[in-house]
TORSERO-738117 format. One line per field, with one value per atom (N, C-alpha, C, O, CB): residue number from 1; residue in three letters; atom name; x, z negated, y. Coordinates in pm, 1 decimal, m for minus. Each point is the difference from the previous one (the first is absolute). Glycine has a CB too. Layout:
// TORSERO-738117
nr	c(NUM_...) .
rest	c(ALA_...) .
atom	c(CA_...) .
c1	c(X_...) .
c3	c(Z_...) .
c2	c(Y_...) .
END
This chain:
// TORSERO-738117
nr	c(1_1_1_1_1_2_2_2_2_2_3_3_3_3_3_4_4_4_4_4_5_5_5_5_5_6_6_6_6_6_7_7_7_7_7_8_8_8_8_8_9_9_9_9_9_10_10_10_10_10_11_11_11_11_11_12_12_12_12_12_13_13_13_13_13_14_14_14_14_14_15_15_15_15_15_16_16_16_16_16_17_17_17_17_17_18_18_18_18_18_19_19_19_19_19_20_20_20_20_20_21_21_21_21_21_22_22_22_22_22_23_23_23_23_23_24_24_24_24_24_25_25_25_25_25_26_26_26_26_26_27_27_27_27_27_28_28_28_28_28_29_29_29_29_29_30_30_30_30_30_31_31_31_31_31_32_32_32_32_32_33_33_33_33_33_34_34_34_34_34_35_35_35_35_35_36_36_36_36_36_37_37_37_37_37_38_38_38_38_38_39_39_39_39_39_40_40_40_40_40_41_41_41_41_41_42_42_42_42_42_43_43_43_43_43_44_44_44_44_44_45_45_45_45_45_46_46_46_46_46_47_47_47_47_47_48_48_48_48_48_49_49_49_49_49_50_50_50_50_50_51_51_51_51_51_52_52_52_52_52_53_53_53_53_53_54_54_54_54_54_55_55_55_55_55_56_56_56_56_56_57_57_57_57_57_58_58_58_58_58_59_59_59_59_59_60_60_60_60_60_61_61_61_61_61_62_62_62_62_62_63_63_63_63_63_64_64_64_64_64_65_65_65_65_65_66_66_66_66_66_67_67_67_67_67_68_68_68_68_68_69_69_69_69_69_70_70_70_70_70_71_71_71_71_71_72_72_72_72_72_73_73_73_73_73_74_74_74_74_74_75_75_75_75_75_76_76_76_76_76_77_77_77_77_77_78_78_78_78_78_79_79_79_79_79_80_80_80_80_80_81_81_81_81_81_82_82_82_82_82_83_83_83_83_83_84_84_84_84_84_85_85_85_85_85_86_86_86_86_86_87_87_87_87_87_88_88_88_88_88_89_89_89_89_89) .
rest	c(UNK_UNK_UNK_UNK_UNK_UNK_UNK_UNK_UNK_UNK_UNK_UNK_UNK_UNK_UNK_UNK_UNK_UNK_UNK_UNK_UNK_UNK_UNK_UNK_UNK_UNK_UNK_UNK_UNK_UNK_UNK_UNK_UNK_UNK_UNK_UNK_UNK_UNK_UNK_UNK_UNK_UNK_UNK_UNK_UNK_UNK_UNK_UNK_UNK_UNK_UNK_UNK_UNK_UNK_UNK_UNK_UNK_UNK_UNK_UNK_UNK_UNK_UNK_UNK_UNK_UNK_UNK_UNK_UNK_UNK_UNK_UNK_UNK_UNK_UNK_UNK_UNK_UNK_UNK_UNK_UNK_UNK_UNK_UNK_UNK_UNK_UNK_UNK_UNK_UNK_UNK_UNK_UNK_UNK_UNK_UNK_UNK_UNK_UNK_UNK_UNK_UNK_UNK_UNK_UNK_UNK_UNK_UNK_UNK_UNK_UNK_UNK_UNK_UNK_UNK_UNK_UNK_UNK_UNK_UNK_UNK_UNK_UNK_UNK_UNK_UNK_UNK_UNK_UNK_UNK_UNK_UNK_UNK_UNK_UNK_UNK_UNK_UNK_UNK_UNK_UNK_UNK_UNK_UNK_UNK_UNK_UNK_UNK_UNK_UNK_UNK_UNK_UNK_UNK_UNK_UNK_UNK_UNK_UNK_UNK_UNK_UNK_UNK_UNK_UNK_UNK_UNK_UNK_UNK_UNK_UNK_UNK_UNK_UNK_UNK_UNK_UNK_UNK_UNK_UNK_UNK_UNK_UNK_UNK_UNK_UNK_UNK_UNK_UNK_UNK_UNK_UNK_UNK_UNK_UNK_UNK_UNK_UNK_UNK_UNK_UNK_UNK_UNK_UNK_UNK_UNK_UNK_UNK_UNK_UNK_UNK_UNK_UNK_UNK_UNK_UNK_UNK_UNK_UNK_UNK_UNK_UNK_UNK_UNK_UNK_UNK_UNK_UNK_UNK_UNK_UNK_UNK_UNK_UNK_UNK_UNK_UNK_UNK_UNK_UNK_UNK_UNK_UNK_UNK_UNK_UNK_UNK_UNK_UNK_UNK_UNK_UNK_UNK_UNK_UNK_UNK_UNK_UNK_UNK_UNK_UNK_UNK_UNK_UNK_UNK_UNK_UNK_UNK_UNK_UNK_UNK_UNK_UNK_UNK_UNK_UNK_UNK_UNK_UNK_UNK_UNK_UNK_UNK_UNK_UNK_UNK_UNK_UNK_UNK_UNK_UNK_UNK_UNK_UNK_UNK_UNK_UNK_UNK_UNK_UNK_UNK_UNK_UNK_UNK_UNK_UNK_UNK_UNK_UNK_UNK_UNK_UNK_UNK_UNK_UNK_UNK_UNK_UNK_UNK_UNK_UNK_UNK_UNK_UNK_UNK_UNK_UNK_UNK_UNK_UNK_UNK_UNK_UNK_UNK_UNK_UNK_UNK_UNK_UNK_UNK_UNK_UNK_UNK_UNK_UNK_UNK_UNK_UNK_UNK_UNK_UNK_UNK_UNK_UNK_UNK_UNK_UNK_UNK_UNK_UNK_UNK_UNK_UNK_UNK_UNK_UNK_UNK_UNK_UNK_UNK_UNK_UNK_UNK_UNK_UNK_UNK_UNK_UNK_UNK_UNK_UNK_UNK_UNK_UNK_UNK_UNK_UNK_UNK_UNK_UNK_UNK_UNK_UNK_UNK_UNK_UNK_UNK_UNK_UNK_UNK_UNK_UNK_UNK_UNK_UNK_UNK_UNK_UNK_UNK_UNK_UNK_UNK_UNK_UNK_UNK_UNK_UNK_UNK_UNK_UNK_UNK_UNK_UNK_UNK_UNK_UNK_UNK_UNK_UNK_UNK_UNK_UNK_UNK_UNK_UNK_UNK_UNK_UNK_UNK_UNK_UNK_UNK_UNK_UNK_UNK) .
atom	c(N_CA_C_O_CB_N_CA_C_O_CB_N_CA_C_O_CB_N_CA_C_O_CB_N_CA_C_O_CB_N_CA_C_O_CB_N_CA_C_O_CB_N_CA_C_O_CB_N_CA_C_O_CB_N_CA_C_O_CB_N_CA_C_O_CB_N_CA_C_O_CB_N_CA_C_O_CB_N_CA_C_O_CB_N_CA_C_O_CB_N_CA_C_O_CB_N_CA_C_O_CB_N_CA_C_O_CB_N_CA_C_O_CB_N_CA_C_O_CB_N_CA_C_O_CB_N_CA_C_O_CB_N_CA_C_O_CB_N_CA_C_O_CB_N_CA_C_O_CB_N_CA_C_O_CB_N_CA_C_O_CB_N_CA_C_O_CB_N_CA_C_O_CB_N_CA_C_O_CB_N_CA_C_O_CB_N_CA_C_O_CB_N_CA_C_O_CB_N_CA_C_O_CB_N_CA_C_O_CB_N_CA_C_O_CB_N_CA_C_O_CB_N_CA_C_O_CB_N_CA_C_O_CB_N_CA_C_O_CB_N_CA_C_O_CB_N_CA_C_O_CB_N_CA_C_O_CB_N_CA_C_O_CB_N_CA_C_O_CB_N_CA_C_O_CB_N_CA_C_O_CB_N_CA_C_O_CB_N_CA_C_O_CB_N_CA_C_O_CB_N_CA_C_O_CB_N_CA_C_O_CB_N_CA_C_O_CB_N_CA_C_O_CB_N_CA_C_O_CB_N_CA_C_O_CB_N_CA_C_O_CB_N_CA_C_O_CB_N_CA_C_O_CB_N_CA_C_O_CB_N_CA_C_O_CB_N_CA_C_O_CB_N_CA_C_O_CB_N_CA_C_O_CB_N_CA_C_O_CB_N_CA_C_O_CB_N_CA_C_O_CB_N_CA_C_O_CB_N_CA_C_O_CB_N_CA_C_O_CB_N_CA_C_O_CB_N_CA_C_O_CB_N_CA_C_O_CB_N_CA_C_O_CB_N_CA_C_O_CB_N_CA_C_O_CB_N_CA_C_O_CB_N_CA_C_O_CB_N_CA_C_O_CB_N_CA_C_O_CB_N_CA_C_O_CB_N_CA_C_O_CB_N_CA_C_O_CB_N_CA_C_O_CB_N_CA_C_O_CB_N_CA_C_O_CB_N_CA_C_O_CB_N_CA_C_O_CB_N_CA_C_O_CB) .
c1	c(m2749.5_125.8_m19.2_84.6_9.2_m210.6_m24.0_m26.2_25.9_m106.0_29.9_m25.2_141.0_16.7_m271.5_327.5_164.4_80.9_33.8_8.3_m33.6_59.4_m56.5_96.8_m28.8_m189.1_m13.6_11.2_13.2_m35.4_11.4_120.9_115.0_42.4_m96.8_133.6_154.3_12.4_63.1_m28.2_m108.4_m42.5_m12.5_57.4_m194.8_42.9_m112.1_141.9_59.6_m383.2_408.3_149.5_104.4_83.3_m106.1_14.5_128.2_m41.2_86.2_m30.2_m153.7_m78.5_28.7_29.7_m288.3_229.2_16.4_121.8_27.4_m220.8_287.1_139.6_47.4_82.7_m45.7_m80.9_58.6_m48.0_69.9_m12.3_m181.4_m19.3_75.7_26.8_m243.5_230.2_48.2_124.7_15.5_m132.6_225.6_129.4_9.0_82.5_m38.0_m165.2_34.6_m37.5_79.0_m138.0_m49.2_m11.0_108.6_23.2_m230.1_302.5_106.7_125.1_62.6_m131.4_78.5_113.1_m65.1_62.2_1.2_m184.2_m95.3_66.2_56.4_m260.8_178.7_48.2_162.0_56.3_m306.7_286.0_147.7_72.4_113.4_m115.9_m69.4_57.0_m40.3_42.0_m86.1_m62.3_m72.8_64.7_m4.9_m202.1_291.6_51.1_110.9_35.6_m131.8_184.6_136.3_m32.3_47.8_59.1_m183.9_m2.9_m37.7_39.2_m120.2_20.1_27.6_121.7_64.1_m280.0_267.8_123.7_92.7_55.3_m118.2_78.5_51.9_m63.7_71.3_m24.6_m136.1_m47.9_46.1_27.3_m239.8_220.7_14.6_175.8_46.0_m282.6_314.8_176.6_m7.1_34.4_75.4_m194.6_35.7_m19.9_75.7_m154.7_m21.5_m15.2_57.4_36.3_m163.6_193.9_80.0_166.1_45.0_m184.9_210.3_101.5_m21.7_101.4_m36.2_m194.7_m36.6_6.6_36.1_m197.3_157.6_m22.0_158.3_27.8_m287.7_329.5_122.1_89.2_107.6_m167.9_40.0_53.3_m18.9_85.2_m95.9_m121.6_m41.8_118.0_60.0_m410.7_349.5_0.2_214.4_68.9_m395.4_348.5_165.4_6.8_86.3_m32.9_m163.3_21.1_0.7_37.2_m155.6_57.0_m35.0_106.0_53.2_m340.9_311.8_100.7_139.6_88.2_m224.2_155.6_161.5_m8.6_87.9_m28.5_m198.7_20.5_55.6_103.3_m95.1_m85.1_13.0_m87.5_m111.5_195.5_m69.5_m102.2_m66.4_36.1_105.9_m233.2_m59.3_91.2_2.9_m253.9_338.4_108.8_68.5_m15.9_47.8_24.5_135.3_m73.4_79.8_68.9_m234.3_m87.2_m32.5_m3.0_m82.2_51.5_m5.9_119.5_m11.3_m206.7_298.7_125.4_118.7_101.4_m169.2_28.8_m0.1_m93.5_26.4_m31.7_m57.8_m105.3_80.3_50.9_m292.6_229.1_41.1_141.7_4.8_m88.6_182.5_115.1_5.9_102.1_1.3_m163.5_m35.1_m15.7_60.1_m157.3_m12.8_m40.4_96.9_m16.4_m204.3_311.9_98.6_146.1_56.7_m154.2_107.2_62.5_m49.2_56.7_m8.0_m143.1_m71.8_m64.2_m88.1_13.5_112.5_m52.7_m134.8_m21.7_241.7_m326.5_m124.0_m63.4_53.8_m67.2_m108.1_m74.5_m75.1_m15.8_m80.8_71.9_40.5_m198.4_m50.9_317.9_m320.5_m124.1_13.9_m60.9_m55.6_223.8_22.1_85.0_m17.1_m0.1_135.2_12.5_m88.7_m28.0_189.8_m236.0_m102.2_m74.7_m13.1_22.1_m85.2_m50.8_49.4_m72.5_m57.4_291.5_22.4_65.4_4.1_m14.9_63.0_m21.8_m161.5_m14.0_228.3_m309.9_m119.2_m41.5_m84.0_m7.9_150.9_m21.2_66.4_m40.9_11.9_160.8_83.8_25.7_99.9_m3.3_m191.9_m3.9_44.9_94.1_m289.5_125.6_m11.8_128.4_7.4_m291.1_431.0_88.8_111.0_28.6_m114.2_135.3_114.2_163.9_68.7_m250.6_215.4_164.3_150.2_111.1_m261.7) .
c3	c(m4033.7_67.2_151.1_77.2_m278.9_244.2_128.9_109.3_120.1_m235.1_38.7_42.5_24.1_66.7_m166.3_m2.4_m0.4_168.0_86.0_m396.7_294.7_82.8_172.4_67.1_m273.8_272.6_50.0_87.1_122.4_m239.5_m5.7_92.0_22.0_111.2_m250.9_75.0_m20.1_175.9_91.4_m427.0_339.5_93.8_147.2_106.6_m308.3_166.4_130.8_0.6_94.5_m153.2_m14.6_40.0_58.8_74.4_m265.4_145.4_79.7_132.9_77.1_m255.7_222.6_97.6_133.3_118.7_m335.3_110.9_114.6_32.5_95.3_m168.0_m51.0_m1.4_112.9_78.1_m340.4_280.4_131.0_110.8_99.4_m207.3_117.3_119.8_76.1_117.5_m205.1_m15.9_m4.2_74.8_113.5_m314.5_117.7_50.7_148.5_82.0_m320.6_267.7_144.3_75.0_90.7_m108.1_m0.9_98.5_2.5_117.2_m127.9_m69.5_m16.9_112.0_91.4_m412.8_282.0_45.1_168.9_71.3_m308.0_274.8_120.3_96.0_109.0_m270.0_87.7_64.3_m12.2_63.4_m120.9_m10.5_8.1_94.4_42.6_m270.4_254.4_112.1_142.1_108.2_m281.8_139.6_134.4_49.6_122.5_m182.5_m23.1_6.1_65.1_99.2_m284.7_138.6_53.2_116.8_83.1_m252.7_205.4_145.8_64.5_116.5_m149.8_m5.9_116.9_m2.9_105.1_m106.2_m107.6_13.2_100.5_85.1_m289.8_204.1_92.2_136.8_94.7_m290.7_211.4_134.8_52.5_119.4_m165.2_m29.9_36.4_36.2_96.5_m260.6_71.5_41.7_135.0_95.5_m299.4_187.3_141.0_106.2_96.6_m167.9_72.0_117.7_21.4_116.9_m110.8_m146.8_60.9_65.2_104.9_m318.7_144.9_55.3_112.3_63.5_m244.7_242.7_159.0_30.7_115.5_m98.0_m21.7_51.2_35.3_108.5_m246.4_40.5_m4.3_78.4_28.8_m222.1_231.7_55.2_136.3_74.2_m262.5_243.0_134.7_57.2_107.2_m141.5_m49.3_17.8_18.4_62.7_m166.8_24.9_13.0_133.2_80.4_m321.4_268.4_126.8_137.3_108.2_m240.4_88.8_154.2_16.4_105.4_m111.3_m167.4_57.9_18.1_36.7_m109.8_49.2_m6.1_88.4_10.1_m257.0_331.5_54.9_m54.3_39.9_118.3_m278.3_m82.7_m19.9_50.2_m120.7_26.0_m8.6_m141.9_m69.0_210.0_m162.6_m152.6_m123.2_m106.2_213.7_m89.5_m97.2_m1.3_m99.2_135.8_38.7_20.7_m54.4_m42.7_284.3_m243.2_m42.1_m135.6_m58.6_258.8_m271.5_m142.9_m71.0_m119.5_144.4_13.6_m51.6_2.7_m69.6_173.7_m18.4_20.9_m175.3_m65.6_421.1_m360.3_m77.2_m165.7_m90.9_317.4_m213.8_m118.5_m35.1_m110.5_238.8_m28.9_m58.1_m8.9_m61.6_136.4_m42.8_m9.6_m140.1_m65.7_285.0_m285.8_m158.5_m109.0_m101.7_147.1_m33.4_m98.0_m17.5_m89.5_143.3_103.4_43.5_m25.5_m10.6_177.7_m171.4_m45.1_m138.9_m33.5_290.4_m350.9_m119.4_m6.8_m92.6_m19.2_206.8_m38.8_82.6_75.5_m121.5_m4.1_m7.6_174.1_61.4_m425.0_388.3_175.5_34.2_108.8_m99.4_m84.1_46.0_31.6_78.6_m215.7_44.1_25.4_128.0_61.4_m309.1_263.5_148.8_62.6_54.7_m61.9_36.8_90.8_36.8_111.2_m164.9_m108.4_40.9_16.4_34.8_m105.3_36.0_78.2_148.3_66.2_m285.9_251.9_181.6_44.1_108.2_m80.5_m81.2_87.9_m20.3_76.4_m105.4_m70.9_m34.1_89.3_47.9_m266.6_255.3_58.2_145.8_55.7_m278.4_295.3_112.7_80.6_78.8_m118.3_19.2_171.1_m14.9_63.1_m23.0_m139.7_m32.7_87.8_m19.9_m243.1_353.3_18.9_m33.2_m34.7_116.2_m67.5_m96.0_66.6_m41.7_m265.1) .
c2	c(m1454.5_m11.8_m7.8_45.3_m158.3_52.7_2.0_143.9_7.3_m232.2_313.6_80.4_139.8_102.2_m233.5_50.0_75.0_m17.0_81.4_m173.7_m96.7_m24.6_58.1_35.6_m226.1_201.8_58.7_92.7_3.6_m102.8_209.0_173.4_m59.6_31.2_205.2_m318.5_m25.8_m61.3_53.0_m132.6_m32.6_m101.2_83.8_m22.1_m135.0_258.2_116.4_54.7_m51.6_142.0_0.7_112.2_m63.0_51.6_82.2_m280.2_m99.8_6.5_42.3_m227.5_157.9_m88.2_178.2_13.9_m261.4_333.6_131.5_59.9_73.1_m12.5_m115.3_47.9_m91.4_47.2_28.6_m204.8_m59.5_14.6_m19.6_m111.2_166.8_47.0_157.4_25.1_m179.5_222.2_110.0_m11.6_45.1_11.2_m132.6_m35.8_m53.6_40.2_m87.2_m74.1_m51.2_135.8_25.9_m310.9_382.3_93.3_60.5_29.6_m7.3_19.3_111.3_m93.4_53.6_71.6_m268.6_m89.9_48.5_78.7_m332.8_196.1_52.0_110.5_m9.2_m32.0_135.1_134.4_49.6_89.3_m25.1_m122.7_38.4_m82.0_21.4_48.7_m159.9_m135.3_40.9_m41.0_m172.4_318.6_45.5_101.0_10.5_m68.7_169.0_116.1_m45.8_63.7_57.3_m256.0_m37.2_m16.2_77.2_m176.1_10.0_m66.3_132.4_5.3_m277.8_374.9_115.3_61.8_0.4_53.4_5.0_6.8_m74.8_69.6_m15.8_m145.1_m101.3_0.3_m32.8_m100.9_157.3_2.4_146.5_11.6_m185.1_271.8_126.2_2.7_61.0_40.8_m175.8_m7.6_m18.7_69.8_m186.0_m61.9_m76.0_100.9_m9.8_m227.2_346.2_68.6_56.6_13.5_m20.5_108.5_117.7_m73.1_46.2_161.7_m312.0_m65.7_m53.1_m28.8_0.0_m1.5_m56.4_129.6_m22.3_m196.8_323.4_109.9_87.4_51.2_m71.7_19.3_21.6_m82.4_52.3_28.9_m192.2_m88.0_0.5_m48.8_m50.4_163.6_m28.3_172.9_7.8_m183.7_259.2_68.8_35.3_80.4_m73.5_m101.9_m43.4_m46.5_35.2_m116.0_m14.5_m109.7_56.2_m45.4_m120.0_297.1_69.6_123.8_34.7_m87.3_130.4_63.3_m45.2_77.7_64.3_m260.3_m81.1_m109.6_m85.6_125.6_m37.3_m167.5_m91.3_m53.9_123.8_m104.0_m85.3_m140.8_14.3_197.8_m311.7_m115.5_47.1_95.3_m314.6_140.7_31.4_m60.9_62.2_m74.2_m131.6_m13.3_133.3_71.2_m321.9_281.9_75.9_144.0_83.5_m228.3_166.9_111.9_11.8_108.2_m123.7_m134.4_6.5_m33.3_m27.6_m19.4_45.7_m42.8_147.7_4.4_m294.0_387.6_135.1_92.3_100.8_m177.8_14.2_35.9_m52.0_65.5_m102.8_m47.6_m136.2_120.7_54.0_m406.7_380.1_10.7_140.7_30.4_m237.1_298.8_125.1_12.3_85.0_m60.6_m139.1_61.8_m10.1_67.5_m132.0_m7.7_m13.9_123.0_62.7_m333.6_250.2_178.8_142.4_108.7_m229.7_90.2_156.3_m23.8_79.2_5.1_m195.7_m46.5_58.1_78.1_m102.4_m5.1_m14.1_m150.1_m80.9_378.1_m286.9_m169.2_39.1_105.5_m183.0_m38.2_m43.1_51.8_m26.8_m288.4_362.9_83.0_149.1_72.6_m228.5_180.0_148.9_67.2_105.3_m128.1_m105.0_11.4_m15.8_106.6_m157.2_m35.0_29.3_102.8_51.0_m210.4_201.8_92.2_141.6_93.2_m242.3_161.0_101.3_22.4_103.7_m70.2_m170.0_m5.2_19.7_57.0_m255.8_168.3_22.7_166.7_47.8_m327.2_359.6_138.2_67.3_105.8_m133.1_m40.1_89.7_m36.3_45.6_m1.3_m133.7_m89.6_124.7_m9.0_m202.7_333.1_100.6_70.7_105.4_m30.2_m124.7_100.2_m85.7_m118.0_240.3_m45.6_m25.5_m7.3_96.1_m59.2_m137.8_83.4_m80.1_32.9_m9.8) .
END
């Protein structure tokens, strides 16, 4: 029986290691994700501020109310003010 418990014992023991690496990297993937928003919305924002003489509130709040008006999520404004920065209109 000892020699049963074992493998059972050795597959648990890798199945959890397994999982914290997976929890690991998927936690690692978010926080870039997130680092990558924060930039492009700092980016979009600087870019409100200079062509509207704007403060950076008044810039994300430009931003903020943009996404619900154009029913998309407040990265995609961003990143399409920073696509379309050199367009005038």
């Amino acid at each position: 029986m000892h020699s049963q418990t074992r493998p059972a014992t050795t597959a648990g023991c890798f199945a959890t290691h397994a999982a914290i690496a997976l929890v690991g990297v998927q936690t690692e993937a978010q926080l870039q994700a997130t680092i990558e928003t924060r930039d492009l919305i700092g980016m979009a924002k600087t870019i409100l501020m200079q062509r509207h003489d704007l403060d950076s509130a008044s810039a994300f709040r430009l931003l903020v109310e943009a996404s619900p008006n154009a029913n998309v999520k407040l990265n995609e404004v961003a990143a399409w003010t920073v696509e379309h920065r050199r367009d005038r209109t």
